[in-house]
Each structure stands twice: as C-alpha cells, then as structure tokens.
N, C-alpha and C positions, 0 to 999 in steps of 0.2 A: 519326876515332874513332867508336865505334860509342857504342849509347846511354847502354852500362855505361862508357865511357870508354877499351875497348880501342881497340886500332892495326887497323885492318883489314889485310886481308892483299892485298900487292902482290898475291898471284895469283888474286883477285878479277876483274881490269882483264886479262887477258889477250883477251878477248876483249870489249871496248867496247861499251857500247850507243848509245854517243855516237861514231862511226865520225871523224865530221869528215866536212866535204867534200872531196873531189882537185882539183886545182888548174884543171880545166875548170871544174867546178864553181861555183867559187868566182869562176872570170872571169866568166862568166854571171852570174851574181849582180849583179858586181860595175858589169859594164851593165846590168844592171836598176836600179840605183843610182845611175846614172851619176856612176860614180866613174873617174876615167882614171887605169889603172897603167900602169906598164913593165912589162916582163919582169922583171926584177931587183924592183920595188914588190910586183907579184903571190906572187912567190917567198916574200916575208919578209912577208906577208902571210899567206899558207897557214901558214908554219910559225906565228906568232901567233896565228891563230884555230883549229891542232887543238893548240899548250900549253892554249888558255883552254877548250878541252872537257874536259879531264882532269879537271877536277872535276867536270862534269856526270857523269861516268862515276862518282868514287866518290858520288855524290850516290846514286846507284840502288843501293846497299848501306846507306844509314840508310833505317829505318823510320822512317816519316811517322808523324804522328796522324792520327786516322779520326775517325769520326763512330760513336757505340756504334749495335746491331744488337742489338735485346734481347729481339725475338720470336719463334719459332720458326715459321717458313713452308716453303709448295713452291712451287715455279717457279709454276706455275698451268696455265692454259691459255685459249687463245684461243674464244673462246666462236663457235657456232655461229649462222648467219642465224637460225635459229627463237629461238635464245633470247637475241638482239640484235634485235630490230623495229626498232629505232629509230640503229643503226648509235653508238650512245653506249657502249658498253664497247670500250674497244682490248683487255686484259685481264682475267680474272679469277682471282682469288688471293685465297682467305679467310687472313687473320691476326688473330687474335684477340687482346685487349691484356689490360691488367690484372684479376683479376678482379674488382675494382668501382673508382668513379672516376664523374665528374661524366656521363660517355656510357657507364656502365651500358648493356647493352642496344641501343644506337644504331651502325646499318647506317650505313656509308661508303665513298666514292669519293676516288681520289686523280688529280686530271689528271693528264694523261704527261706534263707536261713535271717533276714531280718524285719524285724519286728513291726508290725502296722496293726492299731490297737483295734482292739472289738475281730481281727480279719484271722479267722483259722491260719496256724503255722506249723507244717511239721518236719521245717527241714529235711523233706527227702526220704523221712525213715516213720514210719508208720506205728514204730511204737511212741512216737512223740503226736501221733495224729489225736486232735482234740482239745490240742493248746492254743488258749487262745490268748494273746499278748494284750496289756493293759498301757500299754505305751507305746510314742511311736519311735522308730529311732532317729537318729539327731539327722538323717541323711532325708528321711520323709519328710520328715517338715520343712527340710530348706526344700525340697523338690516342688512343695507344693506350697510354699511360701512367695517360690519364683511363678508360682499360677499354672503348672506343668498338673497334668491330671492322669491320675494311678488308675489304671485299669483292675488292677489283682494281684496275685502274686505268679512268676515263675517256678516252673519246677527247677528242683537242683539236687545232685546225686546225696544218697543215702550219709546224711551229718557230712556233707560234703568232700567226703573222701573218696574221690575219686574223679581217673581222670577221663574217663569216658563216660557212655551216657547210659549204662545198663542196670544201676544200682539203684534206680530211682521207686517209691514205693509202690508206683503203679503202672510200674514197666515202663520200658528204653523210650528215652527223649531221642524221637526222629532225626536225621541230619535234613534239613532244608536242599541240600542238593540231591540226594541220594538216600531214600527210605530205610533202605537196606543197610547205612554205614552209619556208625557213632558220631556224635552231636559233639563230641569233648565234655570233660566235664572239670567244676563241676557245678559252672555257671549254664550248663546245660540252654534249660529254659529260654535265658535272658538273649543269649547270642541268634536261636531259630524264631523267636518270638520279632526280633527284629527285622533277620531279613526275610523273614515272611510279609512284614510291612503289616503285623499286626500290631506294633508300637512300634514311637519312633527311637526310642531309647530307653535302655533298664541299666538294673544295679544289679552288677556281678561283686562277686568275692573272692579275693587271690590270696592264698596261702601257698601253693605249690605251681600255679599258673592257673588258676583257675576263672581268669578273665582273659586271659590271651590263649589257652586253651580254645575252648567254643569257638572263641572270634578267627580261630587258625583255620577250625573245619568247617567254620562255616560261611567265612567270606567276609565276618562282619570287622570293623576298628575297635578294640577295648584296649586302653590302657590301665595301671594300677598304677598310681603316685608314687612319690616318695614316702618310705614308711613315716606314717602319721600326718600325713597330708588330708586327707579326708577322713574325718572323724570314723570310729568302728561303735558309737554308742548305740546299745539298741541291737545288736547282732551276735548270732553265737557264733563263737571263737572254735578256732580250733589250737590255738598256740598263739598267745600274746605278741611275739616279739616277733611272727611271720604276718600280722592279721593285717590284710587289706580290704580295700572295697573300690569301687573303681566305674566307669561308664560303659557303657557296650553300644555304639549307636552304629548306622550304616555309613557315617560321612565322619571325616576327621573332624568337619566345622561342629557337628552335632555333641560328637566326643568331647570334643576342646569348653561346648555351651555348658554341657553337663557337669563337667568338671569345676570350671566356674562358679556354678552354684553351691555345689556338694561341698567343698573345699573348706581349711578354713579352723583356727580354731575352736575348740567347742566348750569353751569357760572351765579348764581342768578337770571336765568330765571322761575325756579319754586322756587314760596315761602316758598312751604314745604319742601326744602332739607336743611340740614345746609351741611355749604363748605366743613368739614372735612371727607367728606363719604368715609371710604376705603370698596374696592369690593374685596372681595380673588378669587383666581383662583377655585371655587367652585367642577369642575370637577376633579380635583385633591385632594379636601381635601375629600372627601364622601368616597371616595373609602378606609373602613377601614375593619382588619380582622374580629373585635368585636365590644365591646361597653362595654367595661370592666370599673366598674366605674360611668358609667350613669346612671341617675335618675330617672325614670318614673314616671310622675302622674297620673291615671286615674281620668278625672273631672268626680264628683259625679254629680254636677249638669248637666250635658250634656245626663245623661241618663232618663229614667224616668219618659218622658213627658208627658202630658194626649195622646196628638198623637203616641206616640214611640211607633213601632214595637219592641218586645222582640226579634223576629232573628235579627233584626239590633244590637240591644244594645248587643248581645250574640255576633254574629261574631267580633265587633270591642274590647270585651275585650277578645275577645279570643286571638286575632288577636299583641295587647299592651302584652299580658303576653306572648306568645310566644316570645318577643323582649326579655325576660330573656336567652332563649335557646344561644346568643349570649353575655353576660355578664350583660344586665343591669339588673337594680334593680326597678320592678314594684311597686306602690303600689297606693293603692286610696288614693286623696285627696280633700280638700273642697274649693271651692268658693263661701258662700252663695251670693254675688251680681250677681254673674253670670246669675241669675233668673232673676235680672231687667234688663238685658242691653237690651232687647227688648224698652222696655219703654225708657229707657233712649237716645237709638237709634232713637224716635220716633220725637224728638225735632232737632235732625240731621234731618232725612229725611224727615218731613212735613215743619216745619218754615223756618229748612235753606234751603233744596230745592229751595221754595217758593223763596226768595232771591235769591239764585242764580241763580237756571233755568228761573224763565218767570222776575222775576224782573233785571237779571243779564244777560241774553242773556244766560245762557248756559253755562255759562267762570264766573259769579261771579265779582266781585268789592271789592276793599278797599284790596288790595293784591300788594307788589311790583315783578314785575315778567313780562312776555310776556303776550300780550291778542291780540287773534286773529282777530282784528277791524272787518273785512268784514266778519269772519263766523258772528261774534257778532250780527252785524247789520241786515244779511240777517235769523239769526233764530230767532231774536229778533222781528219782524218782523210777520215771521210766525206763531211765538206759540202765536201771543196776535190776529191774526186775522184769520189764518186757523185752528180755533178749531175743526173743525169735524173729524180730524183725531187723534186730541190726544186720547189715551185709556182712559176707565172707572179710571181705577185705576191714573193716572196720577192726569185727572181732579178733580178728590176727592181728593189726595195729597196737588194740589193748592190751592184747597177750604179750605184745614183741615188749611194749612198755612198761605193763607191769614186771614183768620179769628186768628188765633190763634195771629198773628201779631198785627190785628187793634184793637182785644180784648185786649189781654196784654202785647203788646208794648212786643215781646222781652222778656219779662220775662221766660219764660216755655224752650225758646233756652237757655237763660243764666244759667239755671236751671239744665239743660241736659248737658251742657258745663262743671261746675262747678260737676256735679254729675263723670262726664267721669273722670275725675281726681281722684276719688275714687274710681272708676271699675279698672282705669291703675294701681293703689298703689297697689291694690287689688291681682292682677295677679303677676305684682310685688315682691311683700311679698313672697306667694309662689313659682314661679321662685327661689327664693332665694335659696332656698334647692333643685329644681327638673331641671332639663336640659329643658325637655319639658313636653306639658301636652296633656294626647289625650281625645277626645270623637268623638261620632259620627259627619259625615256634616251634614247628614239630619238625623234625628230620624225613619224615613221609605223610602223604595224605590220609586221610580219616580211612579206618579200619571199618572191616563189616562187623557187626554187632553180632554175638553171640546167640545162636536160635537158644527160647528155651527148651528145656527139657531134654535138650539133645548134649549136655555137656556133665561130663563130671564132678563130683564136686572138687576133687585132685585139677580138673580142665580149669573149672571157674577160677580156681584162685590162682592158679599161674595164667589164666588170661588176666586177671586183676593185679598180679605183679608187675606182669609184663608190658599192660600200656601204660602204669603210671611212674613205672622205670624211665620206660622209654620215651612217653612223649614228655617228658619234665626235664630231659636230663640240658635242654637251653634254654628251659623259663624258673628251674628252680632259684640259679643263684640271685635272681633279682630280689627275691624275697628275702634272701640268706641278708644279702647286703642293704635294701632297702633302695635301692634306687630303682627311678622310674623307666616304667619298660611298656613301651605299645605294641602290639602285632594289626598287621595290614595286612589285608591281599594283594601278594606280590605277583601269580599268575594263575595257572590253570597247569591240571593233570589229569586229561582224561576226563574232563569238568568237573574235576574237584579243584579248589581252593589252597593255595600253597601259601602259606602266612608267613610274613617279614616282621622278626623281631626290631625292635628299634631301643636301646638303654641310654638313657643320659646322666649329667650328674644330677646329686641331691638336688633336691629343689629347683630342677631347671626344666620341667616340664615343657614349657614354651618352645626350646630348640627343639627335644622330640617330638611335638607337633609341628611344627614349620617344616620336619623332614619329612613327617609322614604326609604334609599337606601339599608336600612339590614333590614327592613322590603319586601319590592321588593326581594331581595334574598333569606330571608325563605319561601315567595309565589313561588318561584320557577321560577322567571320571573328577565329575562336579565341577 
C-alpha cells in the first residue's frame, strides 16, 4: 500500500529491481558460505530466496522519508590550484542560510565526509567522486538555519582514515604554517581552511582525533562533544559507537557559537543521542573572571612517549600550570589504561570499520535512526569495485578486519567494546575529583609530508602506521569513552603549533571551554 493507503499496482513489478540471483549464483554464494546443498536443496532454495525478494521489489514503490533541503544552491564547482594554495577545498558551493540567526554573517566549511544536497561529495577518495547527496545532513541545516553561509566543502583524507594529510584524492592538504609538513588528518581541510581566514568556522569529524588532530598542527580550537552531542545524521561513518562531528573555529568564543547551534537532539534520527540532551548558551557561560575552585589534572600518561618531543611535553605543562595564575588548582594525575586505549581503539577501527564502511555502505546497519539509502547504495557500490583508489592505509584496515571477522567471528570487537567500558570507568573515577584533565594532542609537532614518488610502497604504509599510531595515541581514548575533549594552541616549536588537549566530563562541555577560554586569555589572544 502506498502512503495514501492505496493497493499499488501489480504492473509496477514487471520489471524488478530486485532481479534475484539465478541458480549459479546462488551456488556460489552458497560456497562462499559454506553451506553443502544438493541439487534438489539448491533448487528449493533459489525458489525461496527470489519469493523473499518480492518485497524488496514493491519496497522501491513507497516513498521513504528524507532529510528536508531548505536552501536554494548550485552544483558549485571545483576550484582552481590558484585559488586552492593550500589543496584544503575539495569543493566550492556558496549557500547562504537564514537571514539572521546566531552565524549572522559567519563564512563556513563543510568536510566531505558530510552530506550537502545537489553539492559533489567524495569523501577524500576518488572512487566515490561523482556522488552527489540528495540531502542535507541534520548539522547543515541547523548551520544555516542559525543564517551562517556555506561556502563548499573541505578536503578530508581518503574515507577519512587517516591521521595526516597525504591520502587525500587530489594530493596532500598543505599545513597553513609550513608547506612542506602535514595538515593532520583527517579533518584535514576544515582546520587550514580556517586559519587561513578563508572561513570562519567548519565541521570536522572525530573518530580517532580527527578534530583535534588538524586543529594540533595547525593552530586552530576544535573540540568534539560528548558521544552524541551533536547529531552524525547526514555523514559517513566510519564506526557507530566512535562517530563524532564537532567545530574547528580560530577562537574558542567561535568554537563554543558553533557548537551551540550544531548540538542537540535530532528527533531519534541519530542513534547515538538520548532525547534528553540539554545544550547551554555556551557563549555566555565561558566567559568567566577566574577559575577559582577548579581542578586540574595533568594526564601522566599523555606525556612521555617513546615519540614525545620534550618542547611539546614542556610547553603544554607549562602552559596547565599557568591555569593556576587564574584560581585553579593543578596537579598531576594517573590513568594507567590510558596506555591501552590505542589497542583497545584498534578493534573499533579495523573490525568495526570493516562492518560498517565496505560491509555497511559507509552508514553501518542494525541502528534505528536515518540512513541515507542512495549515498548507501551508490558508495556501496564503489568501494567493493573501484579499488584502486582506496589508500594503502584503508585497504590494510579492511584486510586487518575482514580477517579478524572470519578469523574470530567478532570476538576481538567484543573484546575491545567490553574493554572500553573500563577505559570510560577509568576517566570517570578520576573526573570525580578533577574538572578536566589535560595532556598533549600530539606528543611532537607536525611531521614533513611524504615527497611523492620517492617512497616505497613497504615506506608508504609504515609512514601511514606510524603517524596514526602515534599522533592518536592522546586523542584516541576520548572517542573510546565518549567524553568531550578540545585542543588549543598551547605554544610554538620552531613556529609550529603545539596543541593542549583539554577532556571533561559527559556532558560538561561548558567547563572545557571556560578552561580553554582562560587559557586563550593568558596566551594573550582574544
């Protein structure tokens, strides 16, 4: 029945969109499965699985629900080397939003890994180039609901797996300070886009850091919320239970406005949010004389790496103890788990990956909530048959997960799932007694970027190990546990950018920006 309640009409289904398979087909399959039929099994098999397609067939005669599209846009266009220096716009597409609202006046970036409808999307990776999304996601419309006006989209590394800037489909997103060094990734775009002062704020994506990432190397404020604070509708995933989205601005007031808007329930269309999410007027509560009262932790574990630079680790606790000079109260504290969350991350990002991205289309399965049928289909599509453009690093990811899947069924995810519930207790515990906790983003500054042509393909992928090893191994656990974590510029290295992690508890966003904001004002900025 249709949505008015009529009978659709049998001669709809004359010509199926749901074929079935033919009984070769289906035997193939059937050893890939290793399932042992007979000839007679096989037979009444076939006829079994093309009755149970008929509904898929009248299924593609109801209209779905959509996601509303309430702008008026043009395709755009791919913007030229001269007026991309910095290889940080994949697209450009002015849409302009409400006319007035809290981003009044305020330039914007949207990574490609989320949806802005009629506007080319390829996530980074060039066999998805030519997608174009038929919806916006729930994060654009409030952007441009609050009157904020979208310039285009950001580049962002290859299906956003990765944590520097080299992967991207049309070569390395520039570092805004230094040509020659990595952008972070794999919000890439969104963090050089800003302090270039080509907009004044974009939408990054953190599943492994990948908002405080960029923002480490490249000077700029991004935080990512509490998991399901800001709706992920409208965005390819890489793993449900890490998936964030978050603000990249150059000021923590900019940060804090974006967030504001973004924020927020999204009527049970993202799984991750529960309905009761209150958002405070953030720009308003930051702004305080002191911090009289407050708790500081310095994570012991976050310094000390075999990799860590000592100027890093020296500026960021110079930078925490200075937070006294304003009332609060420093001290060091301990997370021994804080060591594993790499590992324990590793069962997020290779198995569930794996499931979600090439087994899930991109969006994931077994979640109640929106899913975006047509990107689904049309990237579903290309990552299982236009391989030569997914990155080294990628294609090892699906490998490490498919294997780790048909090896032990799920075990090693459940494992990592079940672990993460003792990393969040963990953070937890101490939260208890400390407001926030700080450590380095990255343990050294931004790395030079890989010449091409001059590297191995044995080189490329232990470079592609080895910076998303290492620069995650203090921004992964926040994702692990879901609490909210910003990076600042805490000083300089030879004029690179040394970035101050900040984590709070669930849902307290407000303290980690009032720290990062009296932070900003003893740096002597804004």
């Amino acid at each position: 029945m249709t949505e008015s309640g009529m009978e659709l009409n049998p001669e709809l289904f004359q010509d199926p969109t749901v074929p079935g398979p033919t009984t070769a087909e289906l035997s193939a399959l059937a050893t890939r499965l290793n399932y042992s039929l007979s000839d007679d099994e096989l037979k009444q098999c076939h006829s079994l699985v093309t009755d149970a397609l008929k509904g898929f067939n009248r299924l593609d005669h109801l209209v779905e629900p959509t996601l509303p599209v309430k702008y008026p846009r043009t395709p755009g266009y791919r913007p030229t080397a001269e007026e991309n220096p910095y290889r940080a716009w994949y697209w450009k597409s002015t849409i302009k939003g409400a006319d007035s609202g809290k981003l009044s006046g305020k330039k914007i970036a949207i990574k490609d890994n989320v949806m802005v409808a009629g506007v080319p999307m390829m996530n980074g990776c060039r066999a998805l180039e030519g997608t174009i999304p038929d919806v916006d996601a729930t994060v654009v419309t409030r952007l441009l609901d609050a009157g904020g006006t979208i310039l285009g989209k950001s580049t962002c590394e290859n299906l956003c797996f990765s944590a520097c800037s080299h992967t991207t489909g049309y070569g390395p997103v520039l570092n805004f300070h230094d040509q020659t060094r990595s952008a972070g990734g794999s919000s890439s775009g969104s963090a050089v886009l800003v302090m270039a002062g080509e907009v004044d704020m974009a939408i990054g994506g953190d599943q492994g850091g990948s908002v405080r990432l960029p923002s480490c190397w490249n000077g700029s404020v991004g935080i990512k919320g509490t998991w399901g604070l800001v709706p992920y509708t409208g965005a390819a995933a890489i793993e449900p239970t890490i998936d964030h989205l978050g603000p990249i601005a150059r000021t923590v007031h900019d940060c804090a406005l974006m967030l504001e808007v973004i924020a927020g329930y999204d009527n049970g269309l993202d799984h991750r949010q529960p309905p009761n999410i209150v958002v405070p007027e953030y720009t308003k509560e930051i702004e305080v004389d002191n911090l009289n009262g407050m708790r500081i932790g310095i994570l012991q574990e976050g310094f000390g790496h075999d990799v860590s630079e000592e100027a890093v680790d020296r500026i960021v606790k110079e930078a925490a103890q200075k937070l006294t000079s304003v009332g609060a109260k420093v001290e060091d504290v301990s997370i021994p788990m804080q060591k594993h969350s790499g590992d324990i991350w590793a069962g997020f990002g290779l198995e569930g990956a794996y499931h979600c991205m090439l087994r899930g289309s991109l969006h994931g399965l077994g979640y109640r909530g929106y899913y975006p049928t047509n990107n689904m289909k049309i990237s579903g599509a290309a990552l299982k048959h236009d391989t030569k453009h997914l990155s080294d690093k990628v294609k090892s990811v699906m490998l490490t997960g498919a294997y780790l899947n048909e090896t032990f069924h799920g075990q090693y995810y459940g494992r990592c799932q079940n672990l993460a519930r003792l990393l969040r207790q963990a953070y937890d515990d101490v939260l208890k007694d400390y407001d926030v906790l700080i450590m380095p983003t990255i343990p050294f500054v931004a790395q030079k970027l890989p010449k091409e042509g001059e590297m191995t393909f044995e080189e490329r992928s232990n470079y592609c190990v080895d910076m998303i090893q290492n620069t995650g191994q203090n921004t992964m656990a926040a994702d692990i546990t879901g609490h909210p974590a910003l990076s600042i510029n805490a000083g300089w290295v030879d004029k690179l950018p040394v970035g101050m992690t900040i984590v709070g508890k669930h849902w307290d966003e407000t303290t980690v920006l009032k720290v990062a904001r009296a932070h900003e004002k003893i740096m002597g900025s804004n």
